[in-house]
C-alpha positions in Angstrom: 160.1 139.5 -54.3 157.2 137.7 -53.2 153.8 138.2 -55.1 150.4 138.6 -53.7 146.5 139.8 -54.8 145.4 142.9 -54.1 142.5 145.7 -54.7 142.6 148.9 -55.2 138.7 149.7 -55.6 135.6 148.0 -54.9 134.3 146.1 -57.5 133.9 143.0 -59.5 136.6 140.3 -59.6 138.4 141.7 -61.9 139.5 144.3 -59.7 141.8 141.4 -58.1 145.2 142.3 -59.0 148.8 139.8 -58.6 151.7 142.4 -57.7 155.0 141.5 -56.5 155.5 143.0 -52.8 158.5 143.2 -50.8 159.2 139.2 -48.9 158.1 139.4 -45.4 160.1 140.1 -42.0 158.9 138.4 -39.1 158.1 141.1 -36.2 158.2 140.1 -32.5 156.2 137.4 -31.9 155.7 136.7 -35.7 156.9 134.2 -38.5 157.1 134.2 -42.2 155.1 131.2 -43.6 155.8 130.2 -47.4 152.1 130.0 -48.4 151.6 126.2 -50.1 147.6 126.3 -50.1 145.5 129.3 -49.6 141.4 129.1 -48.9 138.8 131.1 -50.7 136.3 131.8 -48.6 132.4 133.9 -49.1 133.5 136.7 -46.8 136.4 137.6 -49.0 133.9 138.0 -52.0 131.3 139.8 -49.7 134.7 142.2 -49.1 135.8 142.6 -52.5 132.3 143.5 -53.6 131.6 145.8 -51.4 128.5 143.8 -50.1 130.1 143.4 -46.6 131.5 147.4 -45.4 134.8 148.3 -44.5 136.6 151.1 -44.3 137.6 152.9 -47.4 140.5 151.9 -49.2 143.9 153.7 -49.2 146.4 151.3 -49.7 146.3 148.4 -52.0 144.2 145.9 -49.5 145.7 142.3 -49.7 143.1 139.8 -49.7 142.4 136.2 -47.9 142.3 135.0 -43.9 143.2 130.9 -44.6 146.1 129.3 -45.6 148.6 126.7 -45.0 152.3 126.5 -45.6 155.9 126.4 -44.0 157.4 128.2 -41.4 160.8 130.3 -42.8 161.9 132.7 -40.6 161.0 133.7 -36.5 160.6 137.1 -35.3 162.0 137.8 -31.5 159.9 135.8 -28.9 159.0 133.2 -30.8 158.9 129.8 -28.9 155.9 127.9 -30.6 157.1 126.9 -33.9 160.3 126.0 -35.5 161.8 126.9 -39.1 160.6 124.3 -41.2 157.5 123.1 -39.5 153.9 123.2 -40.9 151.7 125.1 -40.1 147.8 125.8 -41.1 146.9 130.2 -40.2 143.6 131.5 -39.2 142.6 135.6 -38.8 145.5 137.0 -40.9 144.8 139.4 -43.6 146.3 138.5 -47.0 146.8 134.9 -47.1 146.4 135.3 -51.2 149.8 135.3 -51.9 153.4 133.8 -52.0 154.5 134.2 -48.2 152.9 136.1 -45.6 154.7 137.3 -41.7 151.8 135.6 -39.2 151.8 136.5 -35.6 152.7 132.9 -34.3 149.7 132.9 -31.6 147.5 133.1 -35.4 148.9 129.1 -36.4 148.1 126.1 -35.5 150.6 122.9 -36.6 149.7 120.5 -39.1 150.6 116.6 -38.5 152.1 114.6 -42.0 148.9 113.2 -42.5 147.1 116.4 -42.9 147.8 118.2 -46.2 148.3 122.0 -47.1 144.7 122.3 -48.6 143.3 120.4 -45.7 144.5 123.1 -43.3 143.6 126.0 -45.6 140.7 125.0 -45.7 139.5 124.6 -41.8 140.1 128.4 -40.6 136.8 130.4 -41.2 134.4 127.8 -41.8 135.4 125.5 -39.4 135.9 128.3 -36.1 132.2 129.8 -37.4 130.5 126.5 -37.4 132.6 125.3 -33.8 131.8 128.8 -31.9 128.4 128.5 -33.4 127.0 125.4 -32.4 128.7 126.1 -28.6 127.2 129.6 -28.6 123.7 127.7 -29.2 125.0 124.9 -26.8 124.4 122.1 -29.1 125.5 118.7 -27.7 123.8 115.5 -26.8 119.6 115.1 -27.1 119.9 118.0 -29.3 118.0 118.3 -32.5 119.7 120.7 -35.0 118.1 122.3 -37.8 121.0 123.1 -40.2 120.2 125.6 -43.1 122.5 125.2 -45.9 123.9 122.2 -44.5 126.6 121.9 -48.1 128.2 124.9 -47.5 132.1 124.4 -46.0 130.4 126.0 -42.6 127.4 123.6 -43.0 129.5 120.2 -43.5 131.4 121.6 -40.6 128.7 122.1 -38.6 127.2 118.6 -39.4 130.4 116.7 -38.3 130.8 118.7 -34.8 127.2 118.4 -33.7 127.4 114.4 -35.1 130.4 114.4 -33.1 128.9 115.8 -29.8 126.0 113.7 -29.6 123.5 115.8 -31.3 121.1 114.4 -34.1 120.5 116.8 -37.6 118.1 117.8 -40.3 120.2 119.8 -42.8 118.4 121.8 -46.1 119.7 121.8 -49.4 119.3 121.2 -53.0 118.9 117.2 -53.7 122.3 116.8 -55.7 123.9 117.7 -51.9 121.7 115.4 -50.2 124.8 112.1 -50.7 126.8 114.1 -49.4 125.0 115.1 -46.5 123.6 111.6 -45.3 127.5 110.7 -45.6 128.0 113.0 -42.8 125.4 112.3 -40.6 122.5 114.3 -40.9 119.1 114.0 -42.6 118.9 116.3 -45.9 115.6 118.7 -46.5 115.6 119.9 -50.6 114.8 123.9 -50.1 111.6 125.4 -51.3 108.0 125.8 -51.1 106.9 123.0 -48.2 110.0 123.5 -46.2 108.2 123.4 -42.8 106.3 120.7 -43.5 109.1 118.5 -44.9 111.8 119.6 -41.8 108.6 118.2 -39.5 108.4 115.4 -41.4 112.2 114.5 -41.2 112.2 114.7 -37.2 109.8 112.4 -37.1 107.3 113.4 -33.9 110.9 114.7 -32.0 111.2 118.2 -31.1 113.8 120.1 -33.3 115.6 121.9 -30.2 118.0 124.0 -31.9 118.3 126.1 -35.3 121.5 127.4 -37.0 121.1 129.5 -40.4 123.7 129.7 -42.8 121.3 130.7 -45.9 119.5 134.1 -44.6 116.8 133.0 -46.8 113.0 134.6 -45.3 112.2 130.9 -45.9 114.5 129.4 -43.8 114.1 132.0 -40.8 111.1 131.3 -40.8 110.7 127.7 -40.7 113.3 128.0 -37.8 111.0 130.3 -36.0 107.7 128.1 -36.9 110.3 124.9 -35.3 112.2 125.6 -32.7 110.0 127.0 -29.7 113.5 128.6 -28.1 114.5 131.7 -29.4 117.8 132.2 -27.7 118.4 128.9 -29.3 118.3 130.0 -32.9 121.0 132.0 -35.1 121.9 133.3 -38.5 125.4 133.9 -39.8 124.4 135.4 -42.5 121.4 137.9 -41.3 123.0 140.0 -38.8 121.4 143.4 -39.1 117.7 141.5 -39.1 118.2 139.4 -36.0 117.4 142.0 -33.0 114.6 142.4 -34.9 113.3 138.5 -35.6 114.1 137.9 -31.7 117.4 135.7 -32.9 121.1 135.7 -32.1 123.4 136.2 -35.0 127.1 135.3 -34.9 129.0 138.1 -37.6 127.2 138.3 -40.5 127.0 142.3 -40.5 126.2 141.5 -37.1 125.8 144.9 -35.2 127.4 143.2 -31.9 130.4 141.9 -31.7 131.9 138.1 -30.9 132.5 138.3 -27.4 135.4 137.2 -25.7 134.7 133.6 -25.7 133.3 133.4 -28.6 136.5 134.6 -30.3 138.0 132.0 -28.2 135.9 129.1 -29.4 136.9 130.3 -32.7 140.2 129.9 -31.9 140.1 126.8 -30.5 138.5 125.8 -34.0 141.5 125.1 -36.5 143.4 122.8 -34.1 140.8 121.0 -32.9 139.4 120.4 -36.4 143.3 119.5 -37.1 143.2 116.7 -34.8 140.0 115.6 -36.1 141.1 115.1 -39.6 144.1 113.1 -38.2 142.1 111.0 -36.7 140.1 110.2 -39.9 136.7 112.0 -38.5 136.2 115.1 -40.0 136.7 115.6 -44.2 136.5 118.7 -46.3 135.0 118.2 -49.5 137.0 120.3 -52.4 136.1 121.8 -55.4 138.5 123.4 -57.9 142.3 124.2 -57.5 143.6 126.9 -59.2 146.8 128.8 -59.5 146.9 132.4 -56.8 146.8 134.7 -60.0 143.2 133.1 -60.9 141.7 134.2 -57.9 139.5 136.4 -59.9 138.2 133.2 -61.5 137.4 131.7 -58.3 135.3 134.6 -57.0 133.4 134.8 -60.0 132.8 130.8 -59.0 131.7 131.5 -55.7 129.1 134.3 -57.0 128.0 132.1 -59.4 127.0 129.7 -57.8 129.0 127.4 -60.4 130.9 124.5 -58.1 130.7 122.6 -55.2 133.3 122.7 -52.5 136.1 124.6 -51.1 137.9 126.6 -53.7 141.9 126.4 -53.1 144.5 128.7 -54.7 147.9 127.4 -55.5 150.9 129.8 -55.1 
């Protein structure tokens, strides 16, 4: 039997449950991967909660969308991937757990010099920051103004606009601000004097573009005060709000869904941010590692606020 967390009612996280579940069979077009690494992401603490909708629950719901492992078994049609081969998964419901059937157009492969946490760790922040930042059409002469540049999507973000030529100012609390000079971008500390500081930082140049992955009232509105371009500021985390502010939002309750290319650029995300890591130009930072049937423990991390990092759970 293979074993896996679950919910049966929104609530806290001790409503995160480890069951054993039947092993997986690979449909057409699908493969069983042996989860090695699995990535704990805000959304799937936003879903547990309750704080981010979804229908009501009448099976137990498996939780998790990143992971990493290898390949076991091939449904029909499969031509991609091989028994045996690693693989990092992106937009797959219940990743917490022991093995998992993917569909095989879901997986992107993982080179030896990319490890299992790596690749779990890429799939959400990494295709939110990458569609992001070409939604907004970020690339060379572009000034970014990053809010919550620390976060896994902020770091992310950092490293592609850095890598397409763009220059950025990223906010955060000062014990980040190491971290973020390591990746390029000039750190803000949050608070009252935001605007002022951000206008310092550019130094006379004209902050082009804004991405917000706070939702803080203090950080809309210094992108509003900043960047003279509407259509060329967004919030991932203030979806309902931004018809309203005169901003685009990408998911984050978002009433209007990714569109087609969007979903695509998403997509494109995981390997790209694969081959990046290869190369030795893109790093994750990591917090704590903890065994799958702690993943209660790591959500009450995330909601407190209590590490630095992306949070992996071991199977």
């Amino acid at each position: 039997m293979a074993q896996a967390i679950v919910q049966t009612e929104i609530g806290g996280p001790e409503v995160l449950t480890l069951v054993e579940v039947p092993d997986p069979v690979p449909g057409p077009d699908e493969v069983v991967v042996r989860i090695e690494a699995v990535g704990v992401n805000p959304i799937d603490v936003k879903q547990r909660s309750g704080k981010r909708p979804l229908p009501p629950i009448v099976a137990p719901r498996h939780v998790g969308f990143d992971g990493a492992g290898v390949v076991t078994a091939l449904g029909s049609g499969v031509r991609s991937v091989a028994a045996g081969d690693r693989v990092a998964i992106r937009d797959t419901r219940g990743t917490y757990a022991t093995a998992l059937a993917v569909p095989a157009a879901h997986l992107a492969a993982l080179p030896e010099n990319v490890s299992s946490a790596e690749g779990a760790a890429l799939a959400i922040p990494a295709g939110t920051a990458y569609q992001s930042l070409r939604s907004l059409g970020v690339g060379a002469g572009d000034l970014l103004l990053l809010h919550a540049g620390s976060g896994a999507v902020g770091q992310a973000a950092i490293q592609f606009a850095v890598a397409w030529g763009a220059a950025v100012i990223a906010t955060g609390r000062p014990a980040t601000h190491d971290r973020l000079r390591a990746l390029g971008a000039i750190p803000v500390a949050y608070g009252e004097g935001l605007e002022e500081r951000i206008r310092t930082a550019a130094g006379g140049r004209e902050i082009t573009v804004a991405l917000d992955n706070a939702g803080t009232d203090e950080a809309i509105a210094a992108s509003l005060a900043l960047v003279a371009d509407r259509d060329r500021i967004a919030t991932i985390v203030r979806g309902p709000d931004a018809a309203a502010l005169g901003i685009r939002a990408f998911s984050g309750g978002n009433p209007v869904p990714l569109t087609p290319q969007e979903l695509a650029w998403r997509a494109e995300a995981l390997p790209a941010t694969i081959a990046l890591i290869a190369e030795g130009r893109f790093s994750v930072e990591f917090g704590p590692e903890l065994p799958l049937a702690e993943a209660a423990e790591a959500h009450r991390l995330i909601e407190a606020h209590a590490t630095r990092g992306k949070i992996i759970l071991r199977p």
